[in-house]
N, CA, C and O of each residue as an XYZ file, in Angstrom:
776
protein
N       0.849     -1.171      0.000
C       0.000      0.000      0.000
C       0.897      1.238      0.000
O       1.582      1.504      0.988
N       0.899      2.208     -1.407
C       1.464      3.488     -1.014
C       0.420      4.581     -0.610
O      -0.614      4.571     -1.279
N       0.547      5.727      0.594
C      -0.115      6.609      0.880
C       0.730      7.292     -0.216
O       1.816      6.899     -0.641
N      -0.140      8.664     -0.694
C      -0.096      9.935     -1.260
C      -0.734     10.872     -0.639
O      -1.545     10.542      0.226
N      -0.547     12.042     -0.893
C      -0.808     13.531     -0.158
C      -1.809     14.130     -1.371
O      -1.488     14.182     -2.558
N      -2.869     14.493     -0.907
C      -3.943     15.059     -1.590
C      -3.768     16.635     -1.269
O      -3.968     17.045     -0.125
N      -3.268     17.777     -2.649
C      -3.317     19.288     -2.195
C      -5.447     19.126     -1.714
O      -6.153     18.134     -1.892
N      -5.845     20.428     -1.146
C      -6.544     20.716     -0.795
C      -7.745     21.224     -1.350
O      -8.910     21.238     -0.952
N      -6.969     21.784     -2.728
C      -8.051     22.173     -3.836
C      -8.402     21.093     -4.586
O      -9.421     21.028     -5.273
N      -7.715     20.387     -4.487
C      -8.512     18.967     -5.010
C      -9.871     18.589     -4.438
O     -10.794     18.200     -5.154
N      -9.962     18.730     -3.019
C     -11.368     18.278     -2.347
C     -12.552     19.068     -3.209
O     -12.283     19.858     -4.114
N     -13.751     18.773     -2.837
C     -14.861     19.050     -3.423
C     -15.829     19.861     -2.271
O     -16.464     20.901     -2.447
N     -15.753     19.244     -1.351
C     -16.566     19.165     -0.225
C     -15.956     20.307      1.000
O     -14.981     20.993      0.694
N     -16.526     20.443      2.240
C     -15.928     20.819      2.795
C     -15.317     20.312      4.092
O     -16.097     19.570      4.690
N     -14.028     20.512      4.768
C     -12.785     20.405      5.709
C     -14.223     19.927      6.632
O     -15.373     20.342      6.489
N     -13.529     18.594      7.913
C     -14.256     18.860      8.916
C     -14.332     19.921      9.929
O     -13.255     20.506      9.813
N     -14.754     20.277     10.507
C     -15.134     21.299     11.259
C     -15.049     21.210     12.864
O     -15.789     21.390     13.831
N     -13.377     20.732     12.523
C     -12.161     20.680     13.669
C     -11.037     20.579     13.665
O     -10.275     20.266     12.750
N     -10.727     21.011     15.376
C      -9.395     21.507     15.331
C      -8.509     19.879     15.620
O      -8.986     19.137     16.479
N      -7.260     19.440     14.863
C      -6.907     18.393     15.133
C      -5.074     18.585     15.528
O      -4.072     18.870     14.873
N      -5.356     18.262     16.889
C      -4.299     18.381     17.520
C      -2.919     17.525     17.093
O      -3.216     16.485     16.506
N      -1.665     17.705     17.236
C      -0.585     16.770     16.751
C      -0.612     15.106     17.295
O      -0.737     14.561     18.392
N      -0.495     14.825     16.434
C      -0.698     12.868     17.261
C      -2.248     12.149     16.852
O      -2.638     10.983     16.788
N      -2.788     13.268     16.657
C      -4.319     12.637     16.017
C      -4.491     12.814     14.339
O      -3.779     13.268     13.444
N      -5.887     12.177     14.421
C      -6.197     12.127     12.705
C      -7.541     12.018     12.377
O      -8.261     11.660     13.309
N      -8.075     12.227     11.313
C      -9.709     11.886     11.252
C      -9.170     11.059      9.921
O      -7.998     11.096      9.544
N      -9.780     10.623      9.547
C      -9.433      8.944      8.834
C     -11.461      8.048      8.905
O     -12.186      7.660      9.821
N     -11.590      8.118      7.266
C     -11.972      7.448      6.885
C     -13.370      8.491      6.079
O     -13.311      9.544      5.445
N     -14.467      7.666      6.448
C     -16.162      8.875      5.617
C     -16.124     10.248      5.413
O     -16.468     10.963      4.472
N     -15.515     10.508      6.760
C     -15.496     12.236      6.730
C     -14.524     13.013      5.929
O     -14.611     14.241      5.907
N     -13.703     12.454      5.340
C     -12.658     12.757      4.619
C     -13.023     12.217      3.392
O     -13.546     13.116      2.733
N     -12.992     11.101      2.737
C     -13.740     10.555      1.719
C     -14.885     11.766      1.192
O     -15.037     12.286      0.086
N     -15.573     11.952      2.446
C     -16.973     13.074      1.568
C     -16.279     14.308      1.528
O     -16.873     15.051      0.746
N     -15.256     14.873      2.039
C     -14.864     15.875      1.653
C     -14.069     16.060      0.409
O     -13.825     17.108     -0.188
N     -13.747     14.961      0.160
C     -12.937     14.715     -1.400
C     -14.282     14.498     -2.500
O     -14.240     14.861     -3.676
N     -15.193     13.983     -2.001
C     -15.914     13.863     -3.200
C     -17.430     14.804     -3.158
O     -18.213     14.568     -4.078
N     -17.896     15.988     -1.980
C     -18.384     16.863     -1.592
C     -20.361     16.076     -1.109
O     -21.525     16.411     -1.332
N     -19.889     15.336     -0.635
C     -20.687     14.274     -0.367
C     -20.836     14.925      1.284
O     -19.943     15.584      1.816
N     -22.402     14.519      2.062
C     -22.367     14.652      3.085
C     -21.999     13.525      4.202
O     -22.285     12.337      4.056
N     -21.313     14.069      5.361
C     -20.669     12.746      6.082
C     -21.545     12.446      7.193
O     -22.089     13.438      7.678
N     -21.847     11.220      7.771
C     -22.323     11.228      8.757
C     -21.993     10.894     10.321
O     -22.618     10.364     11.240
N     -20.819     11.415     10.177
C     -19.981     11.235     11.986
C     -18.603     11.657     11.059
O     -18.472     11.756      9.839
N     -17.426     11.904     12.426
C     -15.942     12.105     12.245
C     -15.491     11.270     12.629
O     -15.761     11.157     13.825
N     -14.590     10.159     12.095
C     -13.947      8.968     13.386
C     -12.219      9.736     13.404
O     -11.497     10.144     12.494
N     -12.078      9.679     14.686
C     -10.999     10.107     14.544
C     -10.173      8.869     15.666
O     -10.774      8.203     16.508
N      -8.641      8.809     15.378
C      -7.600      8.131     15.491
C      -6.739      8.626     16.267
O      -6.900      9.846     16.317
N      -5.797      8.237     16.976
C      -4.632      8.433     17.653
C      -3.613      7.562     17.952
O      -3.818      6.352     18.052
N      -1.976      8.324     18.182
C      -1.105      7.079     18.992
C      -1.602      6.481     19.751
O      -1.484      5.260     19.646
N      -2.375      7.022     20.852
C      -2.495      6.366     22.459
C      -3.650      7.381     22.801
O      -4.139      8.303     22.148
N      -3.898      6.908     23.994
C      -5.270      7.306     24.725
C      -5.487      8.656     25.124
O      -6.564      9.252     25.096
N      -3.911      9.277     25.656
C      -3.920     10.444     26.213
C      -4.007     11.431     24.952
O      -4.304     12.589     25.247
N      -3.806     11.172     23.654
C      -3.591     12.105     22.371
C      -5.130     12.080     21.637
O      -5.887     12.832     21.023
N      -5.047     10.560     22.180
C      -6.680     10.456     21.371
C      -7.679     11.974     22.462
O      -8.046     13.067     22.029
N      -7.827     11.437     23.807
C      -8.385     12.399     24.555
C      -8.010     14.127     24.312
O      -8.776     15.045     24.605
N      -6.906     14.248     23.824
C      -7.024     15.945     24.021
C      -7.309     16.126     22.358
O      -6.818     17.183     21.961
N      -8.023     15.303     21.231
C      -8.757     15.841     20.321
C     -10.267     16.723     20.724
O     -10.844     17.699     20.245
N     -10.486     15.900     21.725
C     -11.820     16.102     22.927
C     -11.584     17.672     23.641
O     -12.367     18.597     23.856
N     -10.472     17.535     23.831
C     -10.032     18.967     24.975
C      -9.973     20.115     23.737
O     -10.645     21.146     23.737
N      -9.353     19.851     23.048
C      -9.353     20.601     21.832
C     -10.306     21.541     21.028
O     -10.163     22.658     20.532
N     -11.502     20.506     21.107
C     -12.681     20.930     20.283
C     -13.694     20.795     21.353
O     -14.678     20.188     20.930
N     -13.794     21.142     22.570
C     -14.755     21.549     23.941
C     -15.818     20.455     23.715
O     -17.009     20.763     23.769
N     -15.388     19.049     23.436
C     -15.867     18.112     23.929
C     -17.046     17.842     24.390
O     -17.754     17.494     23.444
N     -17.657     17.826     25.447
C     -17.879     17.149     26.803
C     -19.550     16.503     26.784
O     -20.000     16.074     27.846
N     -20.058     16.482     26.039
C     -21.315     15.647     25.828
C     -21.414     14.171     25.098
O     -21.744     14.119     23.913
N     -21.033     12.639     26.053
C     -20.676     11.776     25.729
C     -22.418     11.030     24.960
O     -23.119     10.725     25.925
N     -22.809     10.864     24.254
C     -23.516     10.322     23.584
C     -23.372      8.722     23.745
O     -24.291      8.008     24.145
N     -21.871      8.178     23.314
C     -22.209      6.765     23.707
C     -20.741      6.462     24.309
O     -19.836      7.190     23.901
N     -20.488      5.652     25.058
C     -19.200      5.294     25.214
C     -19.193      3.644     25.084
O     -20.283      3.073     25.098
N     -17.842      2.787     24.944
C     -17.737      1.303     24.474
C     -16.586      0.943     24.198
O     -16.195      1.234     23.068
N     -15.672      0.216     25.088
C     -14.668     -0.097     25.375
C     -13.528      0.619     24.054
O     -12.352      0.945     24.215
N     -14.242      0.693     22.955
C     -13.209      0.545     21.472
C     -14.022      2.233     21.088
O     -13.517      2.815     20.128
N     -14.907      2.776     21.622
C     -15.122      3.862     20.742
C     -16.347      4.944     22.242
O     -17.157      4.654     23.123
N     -15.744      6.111     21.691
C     -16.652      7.572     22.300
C     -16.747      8.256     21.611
O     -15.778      8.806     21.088
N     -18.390      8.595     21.222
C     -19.315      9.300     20.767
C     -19.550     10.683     21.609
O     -19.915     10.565     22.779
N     -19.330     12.147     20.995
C     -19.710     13.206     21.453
C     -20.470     13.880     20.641
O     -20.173     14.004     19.453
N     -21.679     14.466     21.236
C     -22.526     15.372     20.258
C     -21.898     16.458     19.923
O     -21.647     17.387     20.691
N     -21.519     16.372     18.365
C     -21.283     17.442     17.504
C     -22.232     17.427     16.616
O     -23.346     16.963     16.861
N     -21.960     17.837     15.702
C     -22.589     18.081     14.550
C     -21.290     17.966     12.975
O     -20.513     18.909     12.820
N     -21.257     16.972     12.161
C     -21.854     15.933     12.681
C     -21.463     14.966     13.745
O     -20.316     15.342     13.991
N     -21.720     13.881     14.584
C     -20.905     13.141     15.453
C     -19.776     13.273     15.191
O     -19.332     13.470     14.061
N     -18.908     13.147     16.596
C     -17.452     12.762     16.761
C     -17.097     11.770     17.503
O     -17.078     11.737     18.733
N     -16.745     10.762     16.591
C     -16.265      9.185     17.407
C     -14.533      9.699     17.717
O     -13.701     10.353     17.089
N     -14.567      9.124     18.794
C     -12.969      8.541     19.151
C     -12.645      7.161     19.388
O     -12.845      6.494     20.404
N     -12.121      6.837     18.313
C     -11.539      5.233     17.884
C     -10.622      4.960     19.178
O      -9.752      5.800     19.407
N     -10.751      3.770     20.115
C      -9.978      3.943     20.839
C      -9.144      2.494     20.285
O      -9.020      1.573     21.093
N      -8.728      2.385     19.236
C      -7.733      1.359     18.677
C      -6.258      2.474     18.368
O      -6.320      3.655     18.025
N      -5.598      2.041     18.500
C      -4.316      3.056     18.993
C      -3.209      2.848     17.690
O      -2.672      1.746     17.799
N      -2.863      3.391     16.835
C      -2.122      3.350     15.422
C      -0.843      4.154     15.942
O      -1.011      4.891     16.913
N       0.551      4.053     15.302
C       1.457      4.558     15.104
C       1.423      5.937     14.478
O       1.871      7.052     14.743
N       0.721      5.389     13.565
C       0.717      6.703     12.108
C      -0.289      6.244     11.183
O      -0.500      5.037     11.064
N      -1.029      7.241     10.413
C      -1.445      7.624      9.857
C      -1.987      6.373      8.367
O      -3.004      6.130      7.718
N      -0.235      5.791      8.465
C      -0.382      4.615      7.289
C      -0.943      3.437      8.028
O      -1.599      2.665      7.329
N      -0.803      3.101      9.475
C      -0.993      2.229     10.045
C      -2.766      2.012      9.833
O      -3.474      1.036      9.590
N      -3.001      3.366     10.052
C      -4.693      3.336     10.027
C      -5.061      2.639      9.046
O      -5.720      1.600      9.012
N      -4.436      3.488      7.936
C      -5.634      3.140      6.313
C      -5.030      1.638      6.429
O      -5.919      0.803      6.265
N      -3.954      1.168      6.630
C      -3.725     -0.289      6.462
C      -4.605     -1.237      6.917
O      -4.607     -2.441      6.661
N      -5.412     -0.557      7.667
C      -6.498     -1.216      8.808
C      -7.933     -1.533      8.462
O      -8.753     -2.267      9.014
N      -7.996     -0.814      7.454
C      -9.089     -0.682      7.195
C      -9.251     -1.998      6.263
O      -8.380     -2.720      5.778
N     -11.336     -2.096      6.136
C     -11.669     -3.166      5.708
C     -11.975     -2.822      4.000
O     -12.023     -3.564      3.018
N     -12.100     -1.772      4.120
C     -12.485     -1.667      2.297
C     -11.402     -0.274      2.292
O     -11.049      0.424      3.243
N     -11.037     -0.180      0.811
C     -10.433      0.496      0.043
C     -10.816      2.272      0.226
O     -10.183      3.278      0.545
N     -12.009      1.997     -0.122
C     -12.990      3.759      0.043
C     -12.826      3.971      1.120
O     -13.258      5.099      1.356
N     -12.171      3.228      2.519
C     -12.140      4.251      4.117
C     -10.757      4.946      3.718
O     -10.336      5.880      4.401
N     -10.064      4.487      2.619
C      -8.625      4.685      3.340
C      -8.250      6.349      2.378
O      -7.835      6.466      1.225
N      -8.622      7.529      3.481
C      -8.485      8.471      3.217
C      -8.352      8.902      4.843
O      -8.965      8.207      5.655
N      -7.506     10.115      5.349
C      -6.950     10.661      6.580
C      -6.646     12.495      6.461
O      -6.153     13.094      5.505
N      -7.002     12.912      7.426
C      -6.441     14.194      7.264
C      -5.939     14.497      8.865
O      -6.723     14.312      9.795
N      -4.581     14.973      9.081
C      -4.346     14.947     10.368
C      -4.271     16.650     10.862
O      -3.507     17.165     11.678
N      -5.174     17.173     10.180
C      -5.023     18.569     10.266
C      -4.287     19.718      9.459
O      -4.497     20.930      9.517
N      -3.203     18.892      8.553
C      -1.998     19.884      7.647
C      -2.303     19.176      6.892
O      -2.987     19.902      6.170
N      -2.335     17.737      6.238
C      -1.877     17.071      5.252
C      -3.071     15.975      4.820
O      -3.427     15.116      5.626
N      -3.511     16.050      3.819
C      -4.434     14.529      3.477
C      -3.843     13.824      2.805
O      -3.038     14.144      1.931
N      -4.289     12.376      3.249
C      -3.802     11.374      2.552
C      -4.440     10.258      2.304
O      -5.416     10.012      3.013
N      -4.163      9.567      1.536
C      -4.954      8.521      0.745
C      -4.336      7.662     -0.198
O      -3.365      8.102     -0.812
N      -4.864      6.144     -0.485
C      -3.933      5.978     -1.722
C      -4.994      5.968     -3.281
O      -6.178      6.230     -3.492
N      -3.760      5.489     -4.204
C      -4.182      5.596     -5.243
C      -5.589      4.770     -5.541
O      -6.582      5.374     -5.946
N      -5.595      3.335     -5.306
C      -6.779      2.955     -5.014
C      -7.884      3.580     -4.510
O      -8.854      3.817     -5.230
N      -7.850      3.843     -3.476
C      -8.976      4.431     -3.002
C      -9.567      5.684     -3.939
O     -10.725      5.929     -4.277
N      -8.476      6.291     -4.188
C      -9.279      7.422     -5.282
C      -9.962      7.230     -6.433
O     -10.877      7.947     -6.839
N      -9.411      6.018     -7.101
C     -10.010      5.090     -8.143
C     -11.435      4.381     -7.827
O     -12.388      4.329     -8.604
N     -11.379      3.905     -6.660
C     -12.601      3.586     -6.166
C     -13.595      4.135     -6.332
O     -14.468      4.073     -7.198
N     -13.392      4.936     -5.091
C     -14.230      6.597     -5.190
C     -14.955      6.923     -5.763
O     -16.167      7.021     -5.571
N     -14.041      7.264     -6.970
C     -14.599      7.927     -8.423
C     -15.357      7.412     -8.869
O     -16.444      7.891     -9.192
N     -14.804      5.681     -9.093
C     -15.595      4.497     -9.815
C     -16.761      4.114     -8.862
O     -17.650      3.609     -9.546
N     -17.144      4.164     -7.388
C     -18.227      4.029     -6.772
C     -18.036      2.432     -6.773
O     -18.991      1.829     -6.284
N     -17.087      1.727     -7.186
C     -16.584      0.561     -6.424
C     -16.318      0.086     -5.260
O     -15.550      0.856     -4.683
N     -16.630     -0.974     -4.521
C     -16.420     -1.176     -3.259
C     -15.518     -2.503     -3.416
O     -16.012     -3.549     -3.838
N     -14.091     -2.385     -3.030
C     -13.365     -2.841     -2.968
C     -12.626     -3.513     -1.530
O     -12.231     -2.771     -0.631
N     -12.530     -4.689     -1.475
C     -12.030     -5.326     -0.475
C     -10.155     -4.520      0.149
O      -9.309     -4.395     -0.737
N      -9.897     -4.223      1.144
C      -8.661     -3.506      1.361
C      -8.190     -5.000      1.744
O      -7.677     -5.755      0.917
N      -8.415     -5.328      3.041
C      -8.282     -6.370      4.387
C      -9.055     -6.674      4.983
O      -9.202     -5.931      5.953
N      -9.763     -7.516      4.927
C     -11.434     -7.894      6.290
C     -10.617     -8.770      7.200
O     -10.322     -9.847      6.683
N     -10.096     -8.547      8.649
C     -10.163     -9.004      9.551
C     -11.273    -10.296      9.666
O     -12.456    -10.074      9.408
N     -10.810    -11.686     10.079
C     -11.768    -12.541     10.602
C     -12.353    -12.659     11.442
O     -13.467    -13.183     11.416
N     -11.602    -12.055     12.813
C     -12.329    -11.136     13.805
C     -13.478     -9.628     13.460
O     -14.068     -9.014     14.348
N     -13.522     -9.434     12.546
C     -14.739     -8.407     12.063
C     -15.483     -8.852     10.812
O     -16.192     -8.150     10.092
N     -15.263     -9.845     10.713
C     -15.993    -10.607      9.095
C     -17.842     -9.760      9.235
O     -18.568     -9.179      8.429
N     -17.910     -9.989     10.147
C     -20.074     -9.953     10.280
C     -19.992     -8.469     10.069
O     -20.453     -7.935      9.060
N     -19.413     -7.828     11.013
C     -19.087     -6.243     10.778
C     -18.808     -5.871      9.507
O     -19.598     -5.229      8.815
N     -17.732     -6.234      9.151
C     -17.189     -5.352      7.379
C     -18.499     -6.302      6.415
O     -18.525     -5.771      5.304
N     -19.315     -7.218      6.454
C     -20.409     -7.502      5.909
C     -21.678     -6.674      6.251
O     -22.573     -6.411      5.448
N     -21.645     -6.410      7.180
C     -22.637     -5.078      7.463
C     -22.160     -3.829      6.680
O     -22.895     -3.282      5.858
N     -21.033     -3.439      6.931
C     -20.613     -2.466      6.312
C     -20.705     -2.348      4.702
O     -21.138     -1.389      4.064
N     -20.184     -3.573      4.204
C     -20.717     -3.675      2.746
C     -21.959     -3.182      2.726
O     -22.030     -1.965      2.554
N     -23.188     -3.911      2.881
C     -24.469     -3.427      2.771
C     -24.867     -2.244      2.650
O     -25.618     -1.911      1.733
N     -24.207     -1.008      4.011
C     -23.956      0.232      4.372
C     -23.492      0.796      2.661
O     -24.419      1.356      2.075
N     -22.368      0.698      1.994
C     -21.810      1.402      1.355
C     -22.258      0.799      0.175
O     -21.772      1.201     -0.883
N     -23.170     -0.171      0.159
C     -23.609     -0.228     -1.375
C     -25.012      0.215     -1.368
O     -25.629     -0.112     -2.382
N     -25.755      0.955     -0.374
C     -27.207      1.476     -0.018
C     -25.960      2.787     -0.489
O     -26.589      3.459     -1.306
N     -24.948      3.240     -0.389
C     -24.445      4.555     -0.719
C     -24.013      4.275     -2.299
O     -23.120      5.054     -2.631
N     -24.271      3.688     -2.985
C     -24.124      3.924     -4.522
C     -23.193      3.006     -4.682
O     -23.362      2.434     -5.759
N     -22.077      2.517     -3.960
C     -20.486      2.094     -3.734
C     -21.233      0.306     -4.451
O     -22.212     -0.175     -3.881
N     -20.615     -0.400     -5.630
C     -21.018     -1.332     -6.084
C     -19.805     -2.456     -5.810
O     -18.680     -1.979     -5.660
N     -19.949     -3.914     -5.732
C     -18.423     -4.562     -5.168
C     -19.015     -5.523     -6.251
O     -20.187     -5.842     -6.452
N     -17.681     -5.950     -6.992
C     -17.205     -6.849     -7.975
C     -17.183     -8.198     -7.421
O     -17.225     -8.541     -6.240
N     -17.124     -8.756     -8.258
C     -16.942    -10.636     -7.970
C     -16.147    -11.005     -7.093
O     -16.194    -11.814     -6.166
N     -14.589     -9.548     -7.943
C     -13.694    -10.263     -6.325
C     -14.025     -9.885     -4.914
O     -13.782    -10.581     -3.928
N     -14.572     -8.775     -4.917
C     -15.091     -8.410     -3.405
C     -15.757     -9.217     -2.757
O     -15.659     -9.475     -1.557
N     -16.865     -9.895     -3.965
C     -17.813    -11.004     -2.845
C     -17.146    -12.215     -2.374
O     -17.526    -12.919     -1.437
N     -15.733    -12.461     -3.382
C     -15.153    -13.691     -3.081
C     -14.299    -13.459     -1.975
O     -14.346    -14.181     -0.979
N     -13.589    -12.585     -2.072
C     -12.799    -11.840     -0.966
C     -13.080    -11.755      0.761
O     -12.373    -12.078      1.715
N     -14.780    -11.022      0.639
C     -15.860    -11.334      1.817
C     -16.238    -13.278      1.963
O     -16.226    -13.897      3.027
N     -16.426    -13.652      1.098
C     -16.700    -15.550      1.543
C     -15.584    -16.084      1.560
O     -15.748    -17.228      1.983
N     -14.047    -15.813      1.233
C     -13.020    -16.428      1.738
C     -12.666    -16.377      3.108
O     -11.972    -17.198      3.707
N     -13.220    -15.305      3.581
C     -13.231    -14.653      5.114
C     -14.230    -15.967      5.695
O     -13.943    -16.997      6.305
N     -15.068    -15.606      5.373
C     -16.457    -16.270      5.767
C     -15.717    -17.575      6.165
O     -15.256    -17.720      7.297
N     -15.624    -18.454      5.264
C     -15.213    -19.673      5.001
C     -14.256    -19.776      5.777
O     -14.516    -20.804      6.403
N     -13.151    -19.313      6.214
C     -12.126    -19.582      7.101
C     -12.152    -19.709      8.583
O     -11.205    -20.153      9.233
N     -13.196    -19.329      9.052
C     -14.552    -18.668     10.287
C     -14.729    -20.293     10.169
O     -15.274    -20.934      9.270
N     -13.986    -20.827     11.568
C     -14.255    -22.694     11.841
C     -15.134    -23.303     12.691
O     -15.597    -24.428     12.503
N     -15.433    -22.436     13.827
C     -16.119    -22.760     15.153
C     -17.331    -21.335     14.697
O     -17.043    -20.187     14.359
N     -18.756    -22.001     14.865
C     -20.208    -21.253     14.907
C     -19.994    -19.989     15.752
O     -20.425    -18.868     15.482
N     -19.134    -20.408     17.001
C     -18.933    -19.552     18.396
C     -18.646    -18.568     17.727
O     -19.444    -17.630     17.748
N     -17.492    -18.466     16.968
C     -16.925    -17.021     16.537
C     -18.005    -16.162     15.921
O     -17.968    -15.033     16.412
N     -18.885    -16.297     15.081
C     -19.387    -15.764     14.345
C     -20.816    -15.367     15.769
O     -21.509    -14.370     15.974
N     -20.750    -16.183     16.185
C     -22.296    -15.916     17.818
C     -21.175    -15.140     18.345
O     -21.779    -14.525     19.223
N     -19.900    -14.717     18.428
C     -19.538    -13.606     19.022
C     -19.735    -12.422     18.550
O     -19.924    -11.328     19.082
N     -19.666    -12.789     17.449
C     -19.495    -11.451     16.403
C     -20.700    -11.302     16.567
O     -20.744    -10.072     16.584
N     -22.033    -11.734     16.743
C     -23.426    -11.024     16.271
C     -23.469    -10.853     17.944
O     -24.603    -10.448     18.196
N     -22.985    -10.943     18.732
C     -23.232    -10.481     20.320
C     -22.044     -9.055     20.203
O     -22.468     -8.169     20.945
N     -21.276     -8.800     19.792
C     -21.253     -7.519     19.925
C     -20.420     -6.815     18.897
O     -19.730     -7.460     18.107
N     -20.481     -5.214     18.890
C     -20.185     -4.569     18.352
C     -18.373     -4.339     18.157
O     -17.626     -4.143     19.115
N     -17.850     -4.430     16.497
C     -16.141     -3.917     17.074
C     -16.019     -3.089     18.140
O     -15.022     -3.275     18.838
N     -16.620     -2.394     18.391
C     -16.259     -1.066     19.476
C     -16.374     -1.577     20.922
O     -15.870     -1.028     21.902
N     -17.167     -2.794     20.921
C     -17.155     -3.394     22.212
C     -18.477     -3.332     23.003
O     -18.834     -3.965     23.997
N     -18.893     -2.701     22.517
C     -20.379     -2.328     22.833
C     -21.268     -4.015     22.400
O     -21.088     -4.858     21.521
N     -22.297     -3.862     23.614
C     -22.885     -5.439     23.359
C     -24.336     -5.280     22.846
O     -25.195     -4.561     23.358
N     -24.476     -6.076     21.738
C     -25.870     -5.577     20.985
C     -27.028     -5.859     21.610
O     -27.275     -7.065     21.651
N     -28.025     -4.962     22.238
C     -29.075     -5.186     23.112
C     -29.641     -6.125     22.267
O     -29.801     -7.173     22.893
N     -30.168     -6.242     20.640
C     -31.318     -6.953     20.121
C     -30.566     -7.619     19.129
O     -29.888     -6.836     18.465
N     -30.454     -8.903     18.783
C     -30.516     -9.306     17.913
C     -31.580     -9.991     16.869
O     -31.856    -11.180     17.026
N     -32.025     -9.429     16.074
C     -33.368     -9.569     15.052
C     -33.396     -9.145     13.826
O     -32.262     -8.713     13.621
N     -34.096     -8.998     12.782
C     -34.492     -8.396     11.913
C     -34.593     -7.291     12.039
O     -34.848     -6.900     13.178
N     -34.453     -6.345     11.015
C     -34.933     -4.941     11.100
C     -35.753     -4.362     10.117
O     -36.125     -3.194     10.232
């Protein structure tokens, strides 16, 4: 995976509408819609560690927790502001992380970045497999769903990509974990239809 640096007049859309302290990042939708002038619906933002992640919070006067969950805190902004509490090196570490191609866009306050893929994506409204974790298989399958209700269409290899995952998933348990709770850690009150 190479990151590249996106100048600014390239975006379409507009900057989120915060201040992002050194050591943090916003990484992923909210950046994506600002490249393609699309509306976002939350900020997830990233950090080294806990104490850097927290003063994005101190930063931007915080203090109305909406949801909290071992892996993620929700504050009422406008739009939401998640704090990812999964802890990255840098910036490349993130997008490496990600489960599809279209998250992997970052702005750490000076600099955006993204790779070439993803911009190809984008454009093309392709939904492309990055890395699906087998520990998040049910999740990044939800998420598919999510981003193809957003226009985002996934190719043969994507679906094969998602059932090679599937398929590797040995014990029922794992997957009854996965529908008992949320990546973020949060435990799903209902499981049903919707």
């Amino acid at each position: 995976m190479k990151i590249i640096e996106l100048e600014e007049k390239l975006m379409q859309g507009h900057r989120p509408d915060v201040l992002v302290p050194e050591g943090c990042w916003v990484a992923g939708g909210a950046v994506r819609s600002w490249f393609t002038g699309e509306k976002t619906s939350d900020i997830d933002v990233f950090a080294k560690d806990e104490k850097t992640l927290l003063s994005f919070a101190s930063a931007n006067n915080l203090n109305e927790v909406v949801q909290e969950a071992e892996k993620l805190i929700t504050y009422k902004y406008s739009p939401p502001v998640q704090l990812i509490k999964r802890y990255y090196p840098d910036v490349e570490a993130t997008l490496d992380s990600f489960d599809f191609v279209i998250c992997q866009f970052a702005w750490d306050g000076k600099k955006i970045y993204t790779t070439q893929e993803a911009i190809v994506s984008t454009l093309r409204k392709h939904l492309g497999v990055h890395k699906i974790q087998k520990e998040f298989a049910l999740d990044s399958l939800r998420r598919m769903v999510k981003y193809v209700k957003k226009g985002y269409t996934p190719c043969m290899g994507t679906l094969r990509d998602v059932a090679l995952v599937f398929q590797s998933i040995e014990k029922k348990e794992e997957i009854e974990n996965q529908l008992q709770y949320y990546p973020n850690g949060a435990v799903r009150k209902i499981i049903r239809w919707d």
